[in-house]
N, CA, C and O of each residue as an XYZ file, in Angstrom:
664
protein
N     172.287     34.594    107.445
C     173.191     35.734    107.307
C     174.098     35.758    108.537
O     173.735     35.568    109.698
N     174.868     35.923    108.267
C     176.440     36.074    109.333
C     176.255     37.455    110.246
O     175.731     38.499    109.858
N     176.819     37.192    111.556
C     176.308     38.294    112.097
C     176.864     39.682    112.081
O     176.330     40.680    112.564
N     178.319     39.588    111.291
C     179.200     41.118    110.926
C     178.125     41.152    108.968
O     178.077     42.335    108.631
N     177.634     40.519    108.212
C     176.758     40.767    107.093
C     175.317     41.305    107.690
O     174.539     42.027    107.066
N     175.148     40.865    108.863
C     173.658     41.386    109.356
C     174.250     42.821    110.072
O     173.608     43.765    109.611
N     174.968     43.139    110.761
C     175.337     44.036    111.355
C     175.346     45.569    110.104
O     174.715     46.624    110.166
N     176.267     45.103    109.147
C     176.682     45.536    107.827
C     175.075     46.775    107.250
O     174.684     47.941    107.193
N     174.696     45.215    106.935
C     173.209     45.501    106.176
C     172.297     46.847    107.744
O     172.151     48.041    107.481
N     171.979     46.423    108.757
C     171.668     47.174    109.283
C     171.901     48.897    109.209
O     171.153     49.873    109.268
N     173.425     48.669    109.040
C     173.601     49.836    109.323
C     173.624     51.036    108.612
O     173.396     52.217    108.876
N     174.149     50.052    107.113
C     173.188     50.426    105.395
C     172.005     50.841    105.280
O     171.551     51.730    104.561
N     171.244     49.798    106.416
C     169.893     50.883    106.012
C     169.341     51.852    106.692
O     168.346     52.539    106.459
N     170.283     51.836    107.785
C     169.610     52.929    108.734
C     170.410     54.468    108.056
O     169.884     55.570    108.215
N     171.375     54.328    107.509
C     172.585     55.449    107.159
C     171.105     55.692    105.540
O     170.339     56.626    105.304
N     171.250     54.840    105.082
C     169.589     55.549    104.054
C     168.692     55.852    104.166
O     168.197     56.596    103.319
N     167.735     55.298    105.670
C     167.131     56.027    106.086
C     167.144     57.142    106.593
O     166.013     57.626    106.625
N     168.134     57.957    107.126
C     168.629     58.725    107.958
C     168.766     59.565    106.036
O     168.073     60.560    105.821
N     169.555     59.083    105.048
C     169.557     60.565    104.219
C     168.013     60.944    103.371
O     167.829     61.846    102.554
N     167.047     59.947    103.871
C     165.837     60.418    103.269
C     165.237     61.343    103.965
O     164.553     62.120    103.299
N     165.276     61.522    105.196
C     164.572     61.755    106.637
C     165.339     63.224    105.676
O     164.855     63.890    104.762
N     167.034     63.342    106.540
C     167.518     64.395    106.163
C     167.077     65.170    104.647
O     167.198     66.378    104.443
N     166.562     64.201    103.696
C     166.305     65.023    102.471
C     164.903     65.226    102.425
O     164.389     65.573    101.361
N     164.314     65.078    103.303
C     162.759     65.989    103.439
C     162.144     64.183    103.199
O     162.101     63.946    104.406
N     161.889     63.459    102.848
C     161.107     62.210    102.447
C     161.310     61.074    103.288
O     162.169     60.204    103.147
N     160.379     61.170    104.235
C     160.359     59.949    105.013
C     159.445     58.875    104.379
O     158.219     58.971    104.324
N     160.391     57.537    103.769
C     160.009     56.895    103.398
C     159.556     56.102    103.499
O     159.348     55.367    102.534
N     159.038     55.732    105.078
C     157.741     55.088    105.471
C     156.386     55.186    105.428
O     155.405     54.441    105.399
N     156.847     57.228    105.437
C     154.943     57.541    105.410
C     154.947     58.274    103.897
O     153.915     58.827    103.518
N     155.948     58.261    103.188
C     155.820     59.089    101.660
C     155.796     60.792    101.798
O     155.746     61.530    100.815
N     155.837     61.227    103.088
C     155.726     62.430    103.577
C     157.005     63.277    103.033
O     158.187     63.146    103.352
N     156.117     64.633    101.663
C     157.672     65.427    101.685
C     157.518     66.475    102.482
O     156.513     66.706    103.154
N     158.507     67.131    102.428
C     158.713     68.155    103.342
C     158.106     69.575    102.920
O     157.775     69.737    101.746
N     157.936     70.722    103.957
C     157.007     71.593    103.291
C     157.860     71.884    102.374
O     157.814     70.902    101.634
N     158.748     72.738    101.873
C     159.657     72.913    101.172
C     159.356     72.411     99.554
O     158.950     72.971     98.536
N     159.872     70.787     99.986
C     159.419     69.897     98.605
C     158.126     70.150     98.548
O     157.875     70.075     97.345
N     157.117     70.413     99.128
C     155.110     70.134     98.541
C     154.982     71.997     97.681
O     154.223     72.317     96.766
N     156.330     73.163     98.630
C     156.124     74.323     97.827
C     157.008     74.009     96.470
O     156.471     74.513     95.483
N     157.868     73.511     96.262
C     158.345     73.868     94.945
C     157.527     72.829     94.269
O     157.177     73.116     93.124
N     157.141     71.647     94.758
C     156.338     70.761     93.320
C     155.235     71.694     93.062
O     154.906     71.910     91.896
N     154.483     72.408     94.279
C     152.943     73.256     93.227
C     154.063     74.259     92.558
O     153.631     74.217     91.406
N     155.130     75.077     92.490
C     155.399     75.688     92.025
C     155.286     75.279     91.088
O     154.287     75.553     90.423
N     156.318     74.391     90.595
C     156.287     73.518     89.492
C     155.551     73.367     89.016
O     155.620     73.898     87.907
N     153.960     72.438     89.339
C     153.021     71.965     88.695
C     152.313     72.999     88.105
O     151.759     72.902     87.009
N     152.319     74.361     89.070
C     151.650     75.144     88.662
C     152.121     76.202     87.371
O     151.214     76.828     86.824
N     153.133     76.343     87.027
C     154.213     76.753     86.017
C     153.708     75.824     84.927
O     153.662     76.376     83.828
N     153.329     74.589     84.947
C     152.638     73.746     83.994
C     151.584     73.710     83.244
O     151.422     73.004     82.248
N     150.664     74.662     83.824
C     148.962     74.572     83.664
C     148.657     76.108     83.421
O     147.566     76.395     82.928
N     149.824     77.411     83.833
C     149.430     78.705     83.709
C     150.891     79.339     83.714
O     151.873     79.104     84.418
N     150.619     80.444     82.419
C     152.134     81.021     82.141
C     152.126     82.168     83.916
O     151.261     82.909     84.384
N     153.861     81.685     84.534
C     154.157     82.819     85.514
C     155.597     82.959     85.582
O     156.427     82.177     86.046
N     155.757     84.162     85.004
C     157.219     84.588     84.890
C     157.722     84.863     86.685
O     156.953     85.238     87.570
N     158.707     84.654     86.795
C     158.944     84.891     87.962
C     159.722     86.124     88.333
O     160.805     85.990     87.764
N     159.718     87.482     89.131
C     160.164     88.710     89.390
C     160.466     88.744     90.435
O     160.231     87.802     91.191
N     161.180     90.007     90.879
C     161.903     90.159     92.440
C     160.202     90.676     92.625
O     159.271     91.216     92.029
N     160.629     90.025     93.993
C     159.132     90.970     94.708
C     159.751     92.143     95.550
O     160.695     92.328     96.318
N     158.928     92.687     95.106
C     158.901     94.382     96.000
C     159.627     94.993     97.838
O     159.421     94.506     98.950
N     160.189     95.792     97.562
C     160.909     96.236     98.877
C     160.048     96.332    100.289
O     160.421     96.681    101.410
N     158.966     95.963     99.888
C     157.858     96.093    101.057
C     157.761     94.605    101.970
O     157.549     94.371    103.159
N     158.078     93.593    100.556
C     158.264     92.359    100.956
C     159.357     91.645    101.806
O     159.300     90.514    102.289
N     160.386     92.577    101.882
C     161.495     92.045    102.117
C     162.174     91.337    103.473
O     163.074     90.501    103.560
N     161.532     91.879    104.296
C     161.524     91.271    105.780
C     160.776     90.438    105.569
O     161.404     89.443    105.931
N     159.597     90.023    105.140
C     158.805     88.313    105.061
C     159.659     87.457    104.219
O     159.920     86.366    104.726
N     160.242     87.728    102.858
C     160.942     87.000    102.094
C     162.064     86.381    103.314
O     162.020     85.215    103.705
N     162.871     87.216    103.721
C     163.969     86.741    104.807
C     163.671     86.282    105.871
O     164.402     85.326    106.128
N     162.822     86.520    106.777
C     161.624     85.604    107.954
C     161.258     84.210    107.181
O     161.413     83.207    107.877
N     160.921     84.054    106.208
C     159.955     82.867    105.514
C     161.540     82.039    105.208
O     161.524     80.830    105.437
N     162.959     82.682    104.678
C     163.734     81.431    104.383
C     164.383     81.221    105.505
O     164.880     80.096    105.546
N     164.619     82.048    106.681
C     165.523     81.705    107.587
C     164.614     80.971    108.394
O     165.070     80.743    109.514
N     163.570     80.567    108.203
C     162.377     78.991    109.064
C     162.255     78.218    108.447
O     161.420     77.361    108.736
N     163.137     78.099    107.098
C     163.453     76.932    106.104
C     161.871     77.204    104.939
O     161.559     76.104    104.483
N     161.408     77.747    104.690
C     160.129     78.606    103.952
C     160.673     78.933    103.116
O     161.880     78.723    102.995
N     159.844     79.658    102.125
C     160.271     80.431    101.057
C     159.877     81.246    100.611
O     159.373     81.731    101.624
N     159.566     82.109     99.637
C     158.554     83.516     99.311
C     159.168     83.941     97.738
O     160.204     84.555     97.483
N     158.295     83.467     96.936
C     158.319     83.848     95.848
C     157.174     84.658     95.066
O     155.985     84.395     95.244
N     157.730     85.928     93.954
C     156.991     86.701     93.439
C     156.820     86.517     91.778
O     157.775     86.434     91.006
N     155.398     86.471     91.386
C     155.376     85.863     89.922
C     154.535     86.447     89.363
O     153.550     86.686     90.061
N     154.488     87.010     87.729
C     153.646     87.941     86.702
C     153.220     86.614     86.297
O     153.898     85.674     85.882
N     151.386     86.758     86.585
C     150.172     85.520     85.856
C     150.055     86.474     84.401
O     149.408     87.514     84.274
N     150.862     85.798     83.393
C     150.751     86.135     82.396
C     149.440     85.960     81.556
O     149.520     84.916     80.909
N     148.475     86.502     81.382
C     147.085     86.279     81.146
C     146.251     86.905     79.602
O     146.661     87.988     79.185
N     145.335     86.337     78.967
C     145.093     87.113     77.727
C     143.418     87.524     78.257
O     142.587     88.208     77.660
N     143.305     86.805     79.632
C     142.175     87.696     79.955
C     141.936     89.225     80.678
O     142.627     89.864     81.471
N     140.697     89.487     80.060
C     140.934     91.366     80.478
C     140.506     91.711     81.321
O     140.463     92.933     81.463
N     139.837     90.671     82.565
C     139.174     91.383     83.921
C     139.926     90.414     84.567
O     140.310     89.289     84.248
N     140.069     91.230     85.718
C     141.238     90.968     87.080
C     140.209     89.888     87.457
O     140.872     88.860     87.595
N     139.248     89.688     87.632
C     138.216     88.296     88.221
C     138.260     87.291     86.963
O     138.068     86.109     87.251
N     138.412     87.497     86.051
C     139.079     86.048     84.995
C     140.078     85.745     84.992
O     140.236     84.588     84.603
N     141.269     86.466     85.369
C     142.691     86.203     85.647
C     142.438     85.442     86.941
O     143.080     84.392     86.958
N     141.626     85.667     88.140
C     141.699     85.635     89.337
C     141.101     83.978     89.180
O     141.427     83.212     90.087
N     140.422     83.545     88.288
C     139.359     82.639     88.142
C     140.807     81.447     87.520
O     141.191     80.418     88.075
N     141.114     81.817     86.757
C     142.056     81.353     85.989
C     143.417     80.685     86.671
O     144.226     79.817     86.345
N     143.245     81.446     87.637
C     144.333     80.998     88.637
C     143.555     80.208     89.598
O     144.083     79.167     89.990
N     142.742     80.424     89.912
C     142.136     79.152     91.003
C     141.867     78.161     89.962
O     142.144     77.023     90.341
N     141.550     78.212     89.127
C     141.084     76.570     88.504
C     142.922     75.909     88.308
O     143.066     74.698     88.479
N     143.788     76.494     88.072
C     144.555     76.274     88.109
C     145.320     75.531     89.081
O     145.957     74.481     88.989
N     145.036     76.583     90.344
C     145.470     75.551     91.864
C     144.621     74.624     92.142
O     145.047     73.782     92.933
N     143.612     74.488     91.784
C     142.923     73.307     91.813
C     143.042     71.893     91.067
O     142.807     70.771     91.514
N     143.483     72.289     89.781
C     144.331     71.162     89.726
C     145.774     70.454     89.747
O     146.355     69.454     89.325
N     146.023     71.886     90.689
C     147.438     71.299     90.884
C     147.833     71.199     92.572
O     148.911     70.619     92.703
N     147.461     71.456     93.378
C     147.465     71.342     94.358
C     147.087     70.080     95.057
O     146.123     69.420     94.668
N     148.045     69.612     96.403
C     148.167     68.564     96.495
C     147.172     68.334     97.771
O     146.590     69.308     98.249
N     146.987     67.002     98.322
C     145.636     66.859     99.405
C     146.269     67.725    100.498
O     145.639     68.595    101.100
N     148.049     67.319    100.799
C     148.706     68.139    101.961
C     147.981     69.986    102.313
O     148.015     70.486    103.437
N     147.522     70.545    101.342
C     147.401     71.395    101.691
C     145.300     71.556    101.567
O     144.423     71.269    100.752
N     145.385     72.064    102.680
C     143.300     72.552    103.248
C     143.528     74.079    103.455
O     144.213     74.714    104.256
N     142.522     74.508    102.217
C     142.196     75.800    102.723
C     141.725     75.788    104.177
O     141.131     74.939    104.842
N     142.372     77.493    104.556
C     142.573     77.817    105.972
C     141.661     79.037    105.963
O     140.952     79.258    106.945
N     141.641     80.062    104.605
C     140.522     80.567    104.414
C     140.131     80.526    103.034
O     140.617     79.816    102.154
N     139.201     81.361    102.939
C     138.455     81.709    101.348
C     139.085     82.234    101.303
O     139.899     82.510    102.185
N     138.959     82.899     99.515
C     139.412     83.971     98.673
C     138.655     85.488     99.594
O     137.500     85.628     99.994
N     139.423     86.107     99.657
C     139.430     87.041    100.426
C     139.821     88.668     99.836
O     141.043     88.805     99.891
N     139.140     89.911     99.299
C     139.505     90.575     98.780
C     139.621     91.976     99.921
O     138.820     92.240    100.817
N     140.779     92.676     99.580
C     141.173     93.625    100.693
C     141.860     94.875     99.663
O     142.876     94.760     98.977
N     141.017     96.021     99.785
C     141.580     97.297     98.890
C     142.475     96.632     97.632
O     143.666     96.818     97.383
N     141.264     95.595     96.755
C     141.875     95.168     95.565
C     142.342     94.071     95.472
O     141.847     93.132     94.848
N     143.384     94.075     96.108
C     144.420     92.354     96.295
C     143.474     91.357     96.801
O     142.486     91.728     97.436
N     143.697     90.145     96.573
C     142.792     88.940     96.926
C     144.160     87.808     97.786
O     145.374     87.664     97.639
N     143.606     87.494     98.253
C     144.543     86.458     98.928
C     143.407     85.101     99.516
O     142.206     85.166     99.777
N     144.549     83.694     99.590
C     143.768     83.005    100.261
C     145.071     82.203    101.212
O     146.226     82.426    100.848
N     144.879     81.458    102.189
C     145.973     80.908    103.039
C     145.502     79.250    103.232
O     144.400     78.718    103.365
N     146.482     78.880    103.194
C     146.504     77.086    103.155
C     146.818     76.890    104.390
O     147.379     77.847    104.924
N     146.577     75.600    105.285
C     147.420     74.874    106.119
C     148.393     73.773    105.707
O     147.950     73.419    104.614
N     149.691     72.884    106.025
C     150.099     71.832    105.500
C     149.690     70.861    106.379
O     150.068     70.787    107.548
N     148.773     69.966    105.729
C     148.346     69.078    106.772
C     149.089     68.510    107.690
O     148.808     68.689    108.875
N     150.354     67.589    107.251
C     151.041     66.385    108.048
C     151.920     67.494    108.807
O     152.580     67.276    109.824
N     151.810     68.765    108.112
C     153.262     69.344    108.876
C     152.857     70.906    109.683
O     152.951     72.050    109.240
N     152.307     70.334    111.235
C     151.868     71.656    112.014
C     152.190     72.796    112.152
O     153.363     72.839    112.522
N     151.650     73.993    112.022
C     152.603     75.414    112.049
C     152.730     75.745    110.617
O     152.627     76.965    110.495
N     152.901     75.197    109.557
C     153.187     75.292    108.104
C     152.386     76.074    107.562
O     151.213     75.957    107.918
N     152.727     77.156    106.504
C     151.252     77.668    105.980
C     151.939     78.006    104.348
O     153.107     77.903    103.972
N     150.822     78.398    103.666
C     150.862     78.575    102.529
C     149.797     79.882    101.918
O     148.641     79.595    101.607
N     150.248     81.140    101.802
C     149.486     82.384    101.508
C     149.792     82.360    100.018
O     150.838     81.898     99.563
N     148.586     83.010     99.116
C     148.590     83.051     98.030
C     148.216     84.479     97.977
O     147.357     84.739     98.820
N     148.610     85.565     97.206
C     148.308     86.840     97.182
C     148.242     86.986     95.604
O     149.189     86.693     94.874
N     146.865     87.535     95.097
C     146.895     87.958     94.126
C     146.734     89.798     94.115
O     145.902     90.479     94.714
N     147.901     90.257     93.172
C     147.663     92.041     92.799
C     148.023     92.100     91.845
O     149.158     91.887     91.418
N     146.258     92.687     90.865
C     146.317     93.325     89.714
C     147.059     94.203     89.240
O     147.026     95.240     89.903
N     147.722     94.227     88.361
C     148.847     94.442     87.506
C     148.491     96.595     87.715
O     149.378     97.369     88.075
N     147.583     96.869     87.499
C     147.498     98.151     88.169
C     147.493     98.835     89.231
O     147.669    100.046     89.365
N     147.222     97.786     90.244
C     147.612     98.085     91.634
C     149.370     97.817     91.887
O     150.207     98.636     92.268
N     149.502     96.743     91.617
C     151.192     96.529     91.818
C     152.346     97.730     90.961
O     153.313     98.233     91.532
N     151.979     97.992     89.583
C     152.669     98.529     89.075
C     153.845     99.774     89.490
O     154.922     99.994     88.934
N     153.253    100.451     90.609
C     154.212    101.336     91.182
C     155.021    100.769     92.054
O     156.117    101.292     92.259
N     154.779    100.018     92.490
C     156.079     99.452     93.593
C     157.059     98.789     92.543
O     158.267     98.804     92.775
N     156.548     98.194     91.366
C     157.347     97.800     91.010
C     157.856     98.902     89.754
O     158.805     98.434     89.125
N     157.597     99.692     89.476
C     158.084    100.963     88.815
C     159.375    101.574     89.442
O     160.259    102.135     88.796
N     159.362    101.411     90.606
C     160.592    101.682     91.862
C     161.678    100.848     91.157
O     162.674    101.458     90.771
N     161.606     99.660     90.968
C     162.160     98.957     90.894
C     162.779     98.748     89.506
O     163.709     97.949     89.403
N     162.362     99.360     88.517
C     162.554     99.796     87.391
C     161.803     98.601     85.969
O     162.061     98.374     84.787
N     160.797     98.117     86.997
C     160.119     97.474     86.097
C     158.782     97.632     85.446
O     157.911     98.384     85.885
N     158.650     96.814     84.273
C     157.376     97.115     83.786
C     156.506     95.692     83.895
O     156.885     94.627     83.408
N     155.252     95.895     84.638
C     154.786     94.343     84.530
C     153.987     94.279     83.376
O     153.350     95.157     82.794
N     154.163     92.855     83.108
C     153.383     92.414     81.671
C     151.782     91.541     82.722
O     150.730     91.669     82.096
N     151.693     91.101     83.516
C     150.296     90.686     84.392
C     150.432     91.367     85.515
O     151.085     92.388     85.733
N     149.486     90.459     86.509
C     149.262     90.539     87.609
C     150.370     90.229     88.111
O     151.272     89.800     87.390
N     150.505     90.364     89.281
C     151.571     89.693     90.812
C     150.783     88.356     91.452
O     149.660     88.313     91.952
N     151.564     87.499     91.300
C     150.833     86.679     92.320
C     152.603     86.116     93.124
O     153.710     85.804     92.684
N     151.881     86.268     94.628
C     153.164     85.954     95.613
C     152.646     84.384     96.011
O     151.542     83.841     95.960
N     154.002     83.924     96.436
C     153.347     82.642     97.496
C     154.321     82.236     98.445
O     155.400     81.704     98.184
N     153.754     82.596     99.848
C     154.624     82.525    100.671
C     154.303     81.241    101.346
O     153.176     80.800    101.573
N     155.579     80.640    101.669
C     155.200     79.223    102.844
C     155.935     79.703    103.989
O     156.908     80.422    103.759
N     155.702     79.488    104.922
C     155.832     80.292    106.320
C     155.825     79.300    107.344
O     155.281     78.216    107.133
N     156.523     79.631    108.724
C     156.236     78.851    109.375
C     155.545     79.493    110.349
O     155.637     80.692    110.089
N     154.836     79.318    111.433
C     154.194     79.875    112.800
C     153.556     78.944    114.090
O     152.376     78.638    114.260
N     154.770     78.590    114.961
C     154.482     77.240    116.041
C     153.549     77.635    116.577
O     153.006     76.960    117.452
């Protein structure tokens, strides 16, 4: 190879490496970005269990805007369910993240129940500081905040925030 064709090619691949890096996928180690690992469980998980997606509540609203301005995100979703106890919905949704959830993320704690709501929190492995909270609230507990809001829920609430914290 000629040394302005070797020069060429170099610089081709560094300018592609450089837009994978920039697009979250470093394609040496297969590593996506937290970002990409939250919307694929979104995704996957939209696959395996009906969740309409809703504004989340005015209470939320400083974490929603904290979580995207650290490149995060915070989304609010009705687990549309035909089961009738909040612990079969609750069940229903963990077997769910279980098979959709990727190795990147290690529980950080258990399922955890607090005046009703259940929550559990992830770490992202490859990517330090990263987290992943799962909040589940039964459709009778949530209902007034979101009554404010002029809605009627058909399930539960389940939030999922990815966050950052150095």
């Amino acid at each position: 190879m000629t040394r302005p064709a070797l020069i060429v090619t170099t610089l081709l691949l560094t300018a592609v490496g450089i837009a994978y890096v920039q697009g979250g996928i470093n394609k040496m180690s297969g590593t996506l970005s937290p970002k990409q690992l939250y919307d694929d469980l979104i995704t996957s998980l939209q696959q395996v269990v009906t969740l309409k997606e809703i504004r989340c509540p005015e209470v939320m609203e400083s974490s929603v805007r904290r979580n995207r301005e650290d490149g995060g995100d915070f989304l609010c979703f009705q687990l549309i369910s035909g089961e009738p106890d909040k612990y079969q919905r609750l069940q229903e949704l963990q077997k769910a993240l279980d098979r959709v959830l990727r190795r990147e993320f290690s529980p950080k704690t258990g399922w955890r129940e607090n005046y009703g709501y259940i929550g559990r929190s992830y770490r992202l492995v490859n990517h330090p500081g990263w987290y992943l909270l799962i909040d589940f609230g039964p459709r009778v507990l949530e209902q007034e905040s979101y009554s404010r809001l002029g809605i009627t829920l058909e399930g539960d609430v389940v939030s999922f925030s990815l966050g950052y914290d150095p």
